[in-house]
Gaussian input, Z-matrix of N, CA and C with variables (Angstrom, degrees):
# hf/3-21g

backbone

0 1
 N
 C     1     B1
 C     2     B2     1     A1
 N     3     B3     2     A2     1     D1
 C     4     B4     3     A3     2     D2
 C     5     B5     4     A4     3     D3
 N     6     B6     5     A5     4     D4
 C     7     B7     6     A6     5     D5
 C     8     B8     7     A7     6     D6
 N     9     B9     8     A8     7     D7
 C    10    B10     9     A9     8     D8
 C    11    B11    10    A10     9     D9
 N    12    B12    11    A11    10    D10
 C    13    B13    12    A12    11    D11
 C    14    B14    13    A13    12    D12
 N    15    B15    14    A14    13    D13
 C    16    B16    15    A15    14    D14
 C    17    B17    16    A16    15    D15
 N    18    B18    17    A17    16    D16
 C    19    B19    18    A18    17    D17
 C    20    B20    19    A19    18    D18
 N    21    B21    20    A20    19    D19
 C    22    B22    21    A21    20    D20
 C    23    B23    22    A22    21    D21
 N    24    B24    23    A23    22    D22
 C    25    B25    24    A24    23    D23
 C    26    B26    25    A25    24    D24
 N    27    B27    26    A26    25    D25
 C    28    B28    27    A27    26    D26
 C    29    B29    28    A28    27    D27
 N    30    B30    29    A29    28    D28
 C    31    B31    30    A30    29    D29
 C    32    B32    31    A31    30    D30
 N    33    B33    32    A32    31    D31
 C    34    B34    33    A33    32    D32
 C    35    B35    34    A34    33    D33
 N    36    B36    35    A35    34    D34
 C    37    B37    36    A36    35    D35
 C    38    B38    37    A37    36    D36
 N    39    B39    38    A38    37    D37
 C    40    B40    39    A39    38    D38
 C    41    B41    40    A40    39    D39
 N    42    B42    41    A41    40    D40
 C    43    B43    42    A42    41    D41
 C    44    B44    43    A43    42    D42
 N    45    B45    44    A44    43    D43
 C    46    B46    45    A45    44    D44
 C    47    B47    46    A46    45    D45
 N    48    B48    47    A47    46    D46
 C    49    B49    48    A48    47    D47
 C    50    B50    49    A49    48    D48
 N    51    B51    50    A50    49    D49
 C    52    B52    51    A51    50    D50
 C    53    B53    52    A52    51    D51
 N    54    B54    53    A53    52    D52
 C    55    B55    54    A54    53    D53
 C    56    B56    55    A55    54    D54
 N    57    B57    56    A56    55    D55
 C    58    B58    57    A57    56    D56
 C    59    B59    58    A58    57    D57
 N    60    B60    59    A59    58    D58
 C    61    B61    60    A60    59    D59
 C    62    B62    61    A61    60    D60
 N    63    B63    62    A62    61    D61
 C    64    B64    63    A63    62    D62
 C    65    B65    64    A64    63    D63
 N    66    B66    65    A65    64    D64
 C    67    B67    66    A66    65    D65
 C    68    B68    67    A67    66    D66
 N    69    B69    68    A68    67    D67
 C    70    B70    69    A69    68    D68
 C    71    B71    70    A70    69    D69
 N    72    B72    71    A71    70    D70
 C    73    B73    72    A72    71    D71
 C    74    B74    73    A73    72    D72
 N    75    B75    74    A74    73    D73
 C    76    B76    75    A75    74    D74
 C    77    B77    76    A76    75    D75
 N    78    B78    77    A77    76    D76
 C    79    B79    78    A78    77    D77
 C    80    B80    79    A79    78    D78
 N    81    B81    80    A80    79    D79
 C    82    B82    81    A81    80    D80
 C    83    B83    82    A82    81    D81
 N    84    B84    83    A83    82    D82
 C    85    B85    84    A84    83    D83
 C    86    B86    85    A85    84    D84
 N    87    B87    86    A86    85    D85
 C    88    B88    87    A87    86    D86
 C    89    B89    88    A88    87    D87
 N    90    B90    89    A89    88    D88
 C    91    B91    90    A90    89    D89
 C    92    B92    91    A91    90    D90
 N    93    B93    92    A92    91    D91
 C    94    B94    93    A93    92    D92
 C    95    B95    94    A94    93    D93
 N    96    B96    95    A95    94    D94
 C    97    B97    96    A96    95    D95
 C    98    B98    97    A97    96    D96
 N    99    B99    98    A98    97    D97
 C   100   B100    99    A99    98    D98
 C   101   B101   100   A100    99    D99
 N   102   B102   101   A101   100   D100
 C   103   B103   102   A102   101   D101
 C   104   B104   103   A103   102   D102
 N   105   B105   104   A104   103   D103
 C   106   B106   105   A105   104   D104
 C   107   B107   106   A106   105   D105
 N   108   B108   107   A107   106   D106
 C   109   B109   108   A108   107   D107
 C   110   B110   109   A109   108   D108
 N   111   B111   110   A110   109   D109
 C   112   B112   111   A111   110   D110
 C   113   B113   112   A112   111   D111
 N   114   B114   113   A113   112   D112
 C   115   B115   114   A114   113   D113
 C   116   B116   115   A115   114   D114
 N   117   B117   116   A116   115   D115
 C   118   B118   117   A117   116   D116
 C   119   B119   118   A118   117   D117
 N   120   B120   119   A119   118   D118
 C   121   B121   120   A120   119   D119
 C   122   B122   121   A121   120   D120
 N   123   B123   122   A122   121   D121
 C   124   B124   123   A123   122   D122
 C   125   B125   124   A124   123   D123
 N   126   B126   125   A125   124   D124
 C   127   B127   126   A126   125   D125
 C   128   B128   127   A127   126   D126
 N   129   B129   128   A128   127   D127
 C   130   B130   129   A129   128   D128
 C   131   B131   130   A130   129   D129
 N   132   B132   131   A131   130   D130
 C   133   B133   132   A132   131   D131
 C   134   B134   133   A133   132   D132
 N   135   B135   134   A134   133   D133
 C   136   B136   135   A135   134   D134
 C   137   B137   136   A136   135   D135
 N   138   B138   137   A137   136   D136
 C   139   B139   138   A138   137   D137
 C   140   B140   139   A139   138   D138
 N   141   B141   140   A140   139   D139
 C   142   B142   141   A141   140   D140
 C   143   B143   142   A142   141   D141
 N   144   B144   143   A143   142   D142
 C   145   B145   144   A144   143   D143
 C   146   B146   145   A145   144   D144
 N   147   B147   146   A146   145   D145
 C   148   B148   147   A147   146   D146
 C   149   B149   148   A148   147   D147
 N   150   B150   149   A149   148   D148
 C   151   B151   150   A150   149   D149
 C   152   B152   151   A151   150   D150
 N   153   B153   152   A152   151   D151
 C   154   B154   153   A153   152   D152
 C   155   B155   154   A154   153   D153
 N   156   B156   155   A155   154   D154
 C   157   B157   156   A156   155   D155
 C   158   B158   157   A157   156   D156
 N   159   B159   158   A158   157   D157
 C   160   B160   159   A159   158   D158
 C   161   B161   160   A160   159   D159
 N   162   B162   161   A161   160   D160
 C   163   B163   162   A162   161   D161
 C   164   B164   163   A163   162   D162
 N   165   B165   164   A164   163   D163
 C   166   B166   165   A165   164   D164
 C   167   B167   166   A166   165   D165
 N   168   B168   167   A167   166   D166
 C   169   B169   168   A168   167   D167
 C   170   B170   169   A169   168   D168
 N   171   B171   170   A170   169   D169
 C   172   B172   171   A171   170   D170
 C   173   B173   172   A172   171   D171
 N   174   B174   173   A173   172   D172
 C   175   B175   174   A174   173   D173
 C   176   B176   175   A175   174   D174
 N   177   B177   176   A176   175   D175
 C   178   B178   177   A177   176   D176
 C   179   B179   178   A178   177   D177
 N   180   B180   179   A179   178   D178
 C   181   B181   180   A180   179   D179
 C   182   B182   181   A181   180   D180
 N   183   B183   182   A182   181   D181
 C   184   B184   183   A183   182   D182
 C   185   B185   184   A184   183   D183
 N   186   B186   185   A185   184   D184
 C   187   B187   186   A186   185   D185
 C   188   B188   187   A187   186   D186
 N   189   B189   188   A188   187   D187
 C   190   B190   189   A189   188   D188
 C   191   B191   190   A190   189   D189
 N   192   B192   191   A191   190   D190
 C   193   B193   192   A192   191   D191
 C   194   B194   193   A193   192   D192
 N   195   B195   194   A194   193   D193
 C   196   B196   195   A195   194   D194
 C   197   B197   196   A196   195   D195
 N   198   B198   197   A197   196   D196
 C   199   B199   198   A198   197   D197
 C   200   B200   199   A199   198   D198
 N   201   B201   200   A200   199   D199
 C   202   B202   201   A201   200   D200
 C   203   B203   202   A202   201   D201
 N   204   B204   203   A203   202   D202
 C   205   B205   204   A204   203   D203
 C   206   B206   205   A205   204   D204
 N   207   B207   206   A206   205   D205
 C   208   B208   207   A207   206   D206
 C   209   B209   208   A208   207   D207
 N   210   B210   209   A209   208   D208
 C   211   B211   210   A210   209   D209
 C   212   B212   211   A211   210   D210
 N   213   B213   212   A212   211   D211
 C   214   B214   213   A213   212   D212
 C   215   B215   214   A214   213   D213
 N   216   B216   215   A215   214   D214
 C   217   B217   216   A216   215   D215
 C   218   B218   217   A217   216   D216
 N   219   B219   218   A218   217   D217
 C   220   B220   219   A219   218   D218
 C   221   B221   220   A220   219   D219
 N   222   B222   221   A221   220   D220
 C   223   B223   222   A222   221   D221
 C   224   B224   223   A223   222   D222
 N   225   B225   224   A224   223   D223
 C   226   B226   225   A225   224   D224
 C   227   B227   226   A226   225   D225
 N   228   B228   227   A227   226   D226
 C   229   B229   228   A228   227   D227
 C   230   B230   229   A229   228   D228
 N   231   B231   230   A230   229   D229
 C   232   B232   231   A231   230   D230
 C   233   B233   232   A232   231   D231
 N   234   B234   233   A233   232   D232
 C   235   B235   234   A234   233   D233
 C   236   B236   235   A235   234   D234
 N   237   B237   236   A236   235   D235
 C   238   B238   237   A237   236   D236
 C   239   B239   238   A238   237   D237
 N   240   B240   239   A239   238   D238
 C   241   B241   240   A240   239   D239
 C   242   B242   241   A241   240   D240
 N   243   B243   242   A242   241   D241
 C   244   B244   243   A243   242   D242
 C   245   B245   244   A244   243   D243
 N   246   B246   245   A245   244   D244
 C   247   B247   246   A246   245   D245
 C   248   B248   247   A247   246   D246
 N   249   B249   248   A248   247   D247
 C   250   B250   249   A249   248   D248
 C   251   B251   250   A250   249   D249
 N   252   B252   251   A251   250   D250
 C   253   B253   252   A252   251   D251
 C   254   B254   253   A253   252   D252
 N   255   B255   254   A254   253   D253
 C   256   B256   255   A255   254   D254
 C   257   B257   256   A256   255   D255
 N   258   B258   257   A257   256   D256
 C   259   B259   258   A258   257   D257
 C   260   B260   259   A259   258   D258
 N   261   B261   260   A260   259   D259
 C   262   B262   261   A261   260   D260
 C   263   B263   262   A262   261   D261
 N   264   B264   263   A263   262   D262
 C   265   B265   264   A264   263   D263
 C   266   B266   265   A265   264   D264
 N   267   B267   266   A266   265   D265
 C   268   B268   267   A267   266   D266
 C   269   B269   268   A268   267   D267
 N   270   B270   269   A269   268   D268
 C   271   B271   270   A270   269   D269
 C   272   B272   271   A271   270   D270
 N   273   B273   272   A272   271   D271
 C   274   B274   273   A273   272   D272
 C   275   B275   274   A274   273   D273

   B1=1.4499
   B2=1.5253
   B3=1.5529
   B4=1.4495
   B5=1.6375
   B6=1.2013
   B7=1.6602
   B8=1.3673
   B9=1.2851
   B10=1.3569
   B11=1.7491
   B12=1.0944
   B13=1.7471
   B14=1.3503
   B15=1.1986
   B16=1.6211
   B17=2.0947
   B18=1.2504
   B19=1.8045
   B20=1.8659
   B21=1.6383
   B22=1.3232
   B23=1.7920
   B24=1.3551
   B25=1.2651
   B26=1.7514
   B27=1.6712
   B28=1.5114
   B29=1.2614
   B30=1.1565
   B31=1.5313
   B32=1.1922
   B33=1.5049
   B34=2.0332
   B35=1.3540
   B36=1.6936
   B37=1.6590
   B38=1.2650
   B39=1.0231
   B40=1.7033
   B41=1.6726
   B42=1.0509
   B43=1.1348
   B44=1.8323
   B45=1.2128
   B46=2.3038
   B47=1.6664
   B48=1.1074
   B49=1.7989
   B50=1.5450
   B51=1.2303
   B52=1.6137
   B53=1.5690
   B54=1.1673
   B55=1.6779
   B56=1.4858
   B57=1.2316
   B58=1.4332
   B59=1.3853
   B60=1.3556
   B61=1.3976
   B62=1.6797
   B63=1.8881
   B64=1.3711
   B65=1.1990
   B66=1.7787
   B67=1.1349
   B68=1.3838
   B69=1.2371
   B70=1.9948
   B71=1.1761
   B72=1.4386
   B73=1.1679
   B74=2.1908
   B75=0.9334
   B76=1.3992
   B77=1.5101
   B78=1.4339
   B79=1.5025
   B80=1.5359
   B81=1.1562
   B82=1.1138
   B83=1.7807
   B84=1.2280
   B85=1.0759
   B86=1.9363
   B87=1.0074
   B88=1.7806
   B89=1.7114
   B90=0.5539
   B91=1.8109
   B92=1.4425
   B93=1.6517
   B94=1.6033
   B95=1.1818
   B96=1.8102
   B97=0.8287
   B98=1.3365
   B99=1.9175
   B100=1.8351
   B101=1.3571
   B102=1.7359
   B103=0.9952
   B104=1.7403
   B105=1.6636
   B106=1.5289
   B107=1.3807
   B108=1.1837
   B109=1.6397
   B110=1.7793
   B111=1.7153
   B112=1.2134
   B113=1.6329
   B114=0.8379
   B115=1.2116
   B116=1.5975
   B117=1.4448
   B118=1.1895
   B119=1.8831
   B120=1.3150
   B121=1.7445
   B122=1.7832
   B123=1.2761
   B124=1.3578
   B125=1.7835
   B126=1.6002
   B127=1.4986
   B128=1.3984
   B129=1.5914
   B130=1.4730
   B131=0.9865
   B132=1.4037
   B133=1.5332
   B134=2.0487
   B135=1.3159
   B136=1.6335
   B137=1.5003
   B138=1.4524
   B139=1.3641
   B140=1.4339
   B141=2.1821
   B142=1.4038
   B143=1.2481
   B144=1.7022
   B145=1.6011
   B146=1.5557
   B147=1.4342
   B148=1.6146
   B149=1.4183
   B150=0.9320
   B151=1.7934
   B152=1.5203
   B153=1.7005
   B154=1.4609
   B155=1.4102
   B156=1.8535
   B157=2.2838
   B158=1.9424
   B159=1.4631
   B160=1.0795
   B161=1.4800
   B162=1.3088
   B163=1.2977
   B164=1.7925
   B165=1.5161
   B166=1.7623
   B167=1.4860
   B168=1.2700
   B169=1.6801
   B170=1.6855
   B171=1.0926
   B172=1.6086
   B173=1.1809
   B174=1.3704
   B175=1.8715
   B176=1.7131
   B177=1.4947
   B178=1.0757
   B179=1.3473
   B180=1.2799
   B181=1.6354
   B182=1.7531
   B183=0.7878
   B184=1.6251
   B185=1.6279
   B186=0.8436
   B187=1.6923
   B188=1.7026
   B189=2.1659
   B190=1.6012
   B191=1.6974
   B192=1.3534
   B193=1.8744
   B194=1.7780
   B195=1.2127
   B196=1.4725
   B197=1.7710
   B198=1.1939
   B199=1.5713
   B200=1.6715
   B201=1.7325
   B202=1.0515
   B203=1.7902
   B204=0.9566
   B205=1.4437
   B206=1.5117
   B207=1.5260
   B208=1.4863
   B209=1.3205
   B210=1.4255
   B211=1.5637
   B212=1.5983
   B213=0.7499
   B214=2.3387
   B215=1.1975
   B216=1.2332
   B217=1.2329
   B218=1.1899
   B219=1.6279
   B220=0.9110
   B221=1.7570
   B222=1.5609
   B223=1.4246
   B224=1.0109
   B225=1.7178
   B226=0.6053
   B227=1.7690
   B228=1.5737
   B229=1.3975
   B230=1.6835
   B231=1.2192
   B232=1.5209
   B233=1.6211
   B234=1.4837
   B235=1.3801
   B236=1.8675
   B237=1.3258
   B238=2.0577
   B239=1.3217
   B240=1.4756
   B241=1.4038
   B242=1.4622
   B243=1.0554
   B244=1.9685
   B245=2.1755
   B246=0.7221
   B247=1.5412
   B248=2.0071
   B249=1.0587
   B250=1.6685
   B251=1.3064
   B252=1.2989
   B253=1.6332
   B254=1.5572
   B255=1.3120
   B256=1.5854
   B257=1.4663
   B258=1.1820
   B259=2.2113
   B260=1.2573
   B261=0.9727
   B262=1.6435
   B263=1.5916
   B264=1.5968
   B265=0.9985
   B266=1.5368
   B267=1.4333
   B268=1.6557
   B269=1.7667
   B270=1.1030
   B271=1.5960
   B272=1.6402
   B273=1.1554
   B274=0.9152
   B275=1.8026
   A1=107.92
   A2=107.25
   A3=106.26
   A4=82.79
   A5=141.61
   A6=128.22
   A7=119.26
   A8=119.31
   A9=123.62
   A10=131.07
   A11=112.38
   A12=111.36
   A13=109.64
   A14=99.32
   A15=138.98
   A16=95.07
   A17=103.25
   A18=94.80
   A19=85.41
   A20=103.49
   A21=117.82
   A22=91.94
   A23=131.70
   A24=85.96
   A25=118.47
   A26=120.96
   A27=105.30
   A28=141.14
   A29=124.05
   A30=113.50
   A31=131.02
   A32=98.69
   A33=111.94
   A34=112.78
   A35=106.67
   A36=105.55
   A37=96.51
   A38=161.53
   A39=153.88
   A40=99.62
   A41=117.88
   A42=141.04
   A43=102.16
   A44=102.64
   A45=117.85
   A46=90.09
   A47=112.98
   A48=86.65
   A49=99.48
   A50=126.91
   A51=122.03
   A52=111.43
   A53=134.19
   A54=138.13
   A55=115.70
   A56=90.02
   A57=97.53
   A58=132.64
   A59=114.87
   A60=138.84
   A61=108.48
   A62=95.62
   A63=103.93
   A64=107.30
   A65=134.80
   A66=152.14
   A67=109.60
   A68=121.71
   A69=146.18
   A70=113.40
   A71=106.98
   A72=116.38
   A73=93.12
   A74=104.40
   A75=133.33
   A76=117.93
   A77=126.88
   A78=125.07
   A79=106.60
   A80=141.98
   A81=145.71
   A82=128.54
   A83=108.79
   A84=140.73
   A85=131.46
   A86=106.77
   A87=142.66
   A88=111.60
   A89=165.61
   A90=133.08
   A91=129.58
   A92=106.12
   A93=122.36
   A94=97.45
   A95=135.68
   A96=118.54
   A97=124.60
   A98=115.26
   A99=110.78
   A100=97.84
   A101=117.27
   A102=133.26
   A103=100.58
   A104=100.29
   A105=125.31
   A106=106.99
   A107=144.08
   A108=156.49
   A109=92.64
   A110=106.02
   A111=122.22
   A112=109.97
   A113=128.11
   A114=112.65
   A115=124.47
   A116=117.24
   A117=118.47
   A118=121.46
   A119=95.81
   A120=113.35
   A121=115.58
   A122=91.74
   A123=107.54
   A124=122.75
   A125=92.91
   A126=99.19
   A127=109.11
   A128=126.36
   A129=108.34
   A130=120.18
   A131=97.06
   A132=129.39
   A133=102.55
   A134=86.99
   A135=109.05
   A136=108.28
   A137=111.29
   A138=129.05
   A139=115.74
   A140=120.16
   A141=127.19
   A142=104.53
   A143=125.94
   A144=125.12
   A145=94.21
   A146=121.95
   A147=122.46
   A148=97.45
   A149=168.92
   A150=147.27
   A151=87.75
   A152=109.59
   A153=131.58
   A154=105.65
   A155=85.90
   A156=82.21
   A157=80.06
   A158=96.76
   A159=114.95
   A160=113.61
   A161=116.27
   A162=111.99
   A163=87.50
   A164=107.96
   A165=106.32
   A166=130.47
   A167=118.81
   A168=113.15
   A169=108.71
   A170=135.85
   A171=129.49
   A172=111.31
   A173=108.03
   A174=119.85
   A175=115.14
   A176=120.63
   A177=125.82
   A178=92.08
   A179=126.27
   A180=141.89
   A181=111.26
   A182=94.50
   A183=116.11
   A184=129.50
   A185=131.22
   A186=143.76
   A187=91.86
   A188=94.18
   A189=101.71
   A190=97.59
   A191=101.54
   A192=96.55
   A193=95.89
   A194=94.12
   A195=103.92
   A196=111.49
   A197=116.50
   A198=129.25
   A199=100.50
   A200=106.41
   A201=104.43
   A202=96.63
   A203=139.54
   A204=140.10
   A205=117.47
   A206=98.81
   A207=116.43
   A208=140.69
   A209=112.73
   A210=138.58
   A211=104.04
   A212=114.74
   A213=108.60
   A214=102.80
   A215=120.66
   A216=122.49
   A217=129.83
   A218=149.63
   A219=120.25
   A220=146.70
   A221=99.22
   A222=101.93
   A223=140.24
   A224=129.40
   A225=129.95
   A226=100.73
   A227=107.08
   A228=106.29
   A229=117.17
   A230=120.75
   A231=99.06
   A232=134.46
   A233=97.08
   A234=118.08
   A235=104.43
   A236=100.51
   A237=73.66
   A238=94.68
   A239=130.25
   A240=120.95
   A241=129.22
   A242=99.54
   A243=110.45
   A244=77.83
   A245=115.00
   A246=95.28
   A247=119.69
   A248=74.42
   A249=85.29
   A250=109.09
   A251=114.65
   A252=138.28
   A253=98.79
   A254=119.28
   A255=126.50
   A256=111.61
   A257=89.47
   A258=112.55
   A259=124.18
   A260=147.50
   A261=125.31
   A262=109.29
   A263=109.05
   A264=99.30
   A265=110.72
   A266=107.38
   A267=140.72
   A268=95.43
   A269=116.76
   A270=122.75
   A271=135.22
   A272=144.51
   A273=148.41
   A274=111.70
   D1=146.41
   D2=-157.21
   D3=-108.57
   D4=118.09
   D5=176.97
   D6=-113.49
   D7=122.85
   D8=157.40
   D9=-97.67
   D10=121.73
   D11=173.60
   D12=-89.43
   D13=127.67
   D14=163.99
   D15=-72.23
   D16=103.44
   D17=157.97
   D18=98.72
   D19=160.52
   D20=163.00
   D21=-140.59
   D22=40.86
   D23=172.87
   D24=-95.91
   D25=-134.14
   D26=155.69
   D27=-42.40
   D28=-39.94
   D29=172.58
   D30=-68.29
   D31=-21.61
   D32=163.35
   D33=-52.11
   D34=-47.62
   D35=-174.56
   D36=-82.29
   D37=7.93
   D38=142.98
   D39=-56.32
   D40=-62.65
   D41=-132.38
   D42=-81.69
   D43=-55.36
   D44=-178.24
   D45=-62.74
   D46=-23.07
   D47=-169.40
   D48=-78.26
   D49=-54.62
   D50=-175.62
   D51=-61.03
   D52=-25.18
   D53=132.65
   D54=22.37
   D55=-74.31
   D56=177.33
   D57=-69.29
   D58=0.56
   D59=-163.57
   D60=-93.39
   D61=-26.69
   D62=-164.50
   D63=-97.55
   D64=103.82
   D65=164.82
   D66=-33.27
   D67=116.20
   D68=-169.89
   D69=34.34
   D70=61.13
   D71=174.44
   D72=-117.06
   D73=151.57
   D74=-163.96
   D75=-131.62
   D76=109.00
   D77=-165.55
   D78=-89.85
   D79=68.92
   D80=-160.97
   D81=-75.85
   D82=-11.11
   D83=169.18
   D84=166.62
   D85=157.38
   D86=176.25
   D87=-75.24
   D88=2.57
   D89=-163.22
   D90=-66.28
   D91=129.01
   D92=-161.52
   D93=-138.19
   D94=-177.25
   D95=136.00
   D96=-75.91
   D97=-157.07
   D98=-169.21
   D99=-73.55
   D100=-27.50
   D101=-156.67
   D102=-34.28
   D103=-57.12
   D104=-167.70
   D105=-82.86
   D106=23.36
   D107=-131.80
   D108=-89.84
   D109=-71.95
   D110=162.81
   D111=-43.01
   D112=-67.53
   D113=-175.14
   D114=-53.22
   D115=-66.65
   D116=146.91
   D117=0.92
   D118=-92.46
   D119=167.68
   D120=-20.31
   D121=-30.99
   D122=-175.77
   D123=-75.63
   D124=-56.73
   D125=169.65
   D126=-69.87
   D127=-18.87
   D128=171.17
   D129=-41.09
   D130=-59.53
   D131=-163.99
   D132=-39.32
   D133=-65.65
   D134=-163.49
   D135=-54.64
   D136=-62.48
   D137=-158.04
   D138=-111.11
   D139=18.06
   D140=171.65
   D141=48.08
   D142=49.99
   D143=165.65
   D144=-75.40
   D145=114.84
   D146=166.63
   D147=-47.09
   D148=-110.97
   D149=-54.39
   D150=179.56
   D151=132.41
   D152=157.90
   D153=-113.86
   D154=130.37
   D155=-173.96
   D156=-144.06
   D157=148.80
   D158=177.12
   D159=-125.98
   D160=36.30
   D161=170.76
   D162=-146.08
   D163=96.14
   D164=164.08
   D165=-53.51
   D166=-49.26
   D167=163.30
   D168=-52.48
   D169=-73.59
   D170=143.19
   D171=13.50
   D172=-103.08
   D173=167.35
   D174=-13.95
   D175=-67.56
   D176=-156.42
   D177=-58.82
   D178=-47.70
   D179=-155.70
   D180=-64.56
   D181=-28.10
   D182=168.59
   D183=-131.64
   D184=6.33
   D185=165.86
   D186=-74.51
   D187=136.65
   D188=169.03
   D189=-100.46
   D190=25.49
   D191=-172.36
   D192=-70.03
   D193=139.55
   D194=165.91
   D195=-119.12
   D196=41.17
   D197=-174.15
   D198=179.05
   D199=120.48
   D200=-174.84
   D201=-112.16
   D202=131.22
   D203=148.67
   D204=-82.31
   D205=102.43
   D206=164.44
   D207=-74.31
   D208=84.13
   D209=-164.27
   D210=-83.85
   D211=-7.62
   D212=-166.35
   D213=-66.67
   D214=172.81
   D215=143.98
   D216=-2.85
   D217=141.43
   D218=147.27
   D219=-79.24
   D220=-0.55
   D221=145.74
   D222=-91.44
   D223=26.86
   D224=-169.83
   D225=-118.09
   D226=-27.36
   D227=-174.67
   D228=-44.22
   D229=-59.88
   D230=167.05
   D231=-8.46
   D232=-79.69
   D233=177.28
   D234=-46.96
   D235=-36.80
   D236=-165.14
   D237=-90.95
   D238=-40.88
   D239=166.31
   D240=-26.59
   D241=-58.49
   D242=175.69
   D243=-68.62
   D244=-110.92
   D245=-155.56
   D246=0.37
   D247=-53.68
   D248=174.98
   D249=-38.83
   D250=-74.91
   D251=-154.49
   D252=-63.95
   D253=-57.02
   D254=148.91
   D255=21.96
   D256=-78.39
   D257=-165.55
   D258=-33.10
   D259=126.31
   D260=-161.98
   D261=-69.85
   D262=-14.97
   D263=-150.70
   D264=-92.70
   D265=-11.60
   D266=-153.65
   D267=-74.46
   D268=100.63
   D269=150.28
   D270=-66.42
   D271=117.41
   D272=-173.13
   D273=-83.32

């Protein structure tokens, strides 16, 4: 599994430590805003996330993630999901 996270806030840092737990799974990228830049930088660091992108429509457009983990807000999940689902390539 190729995975990308949507969001860095707390539940991300819950979330990268059991990471490693998950057999061929691959952290391929982050997207936050800059706001979270530093932070971000951080879980690279820690947990080998290839790629920090701060523009998510961006991201989707070029990400080989084929598994997105949706970290935002939770009013926000709608909105990036339907972005998600969007993709031509995205199976349900």
């Amino acid at each position: 599994m190729k995975l990308l996270i949507a969001g860095a806030g707390f539940i991300v840092s819950d979330f990268l430590p059991i990471t490693k737990d998950l057999k061929n799974t691959k952290l391929v990228g982050i997207a936050e805003t800059t706001s979270d830049l530093d932070r971000m930088k951080e879980y690279q660091a820690k947990y080998g996330i290839e790629k920090i992108h701060t523009d998510y429509d961006q991201t989707l457009k070029e990400t080989n993630a084929d598994t997105v983990y949706v970290a935002v807000p939770n009013s926000l999940h709608y909105s990036f999901t339907k972005k998600l689902y969007s993709r031509q390539e995205c199976y349900l």
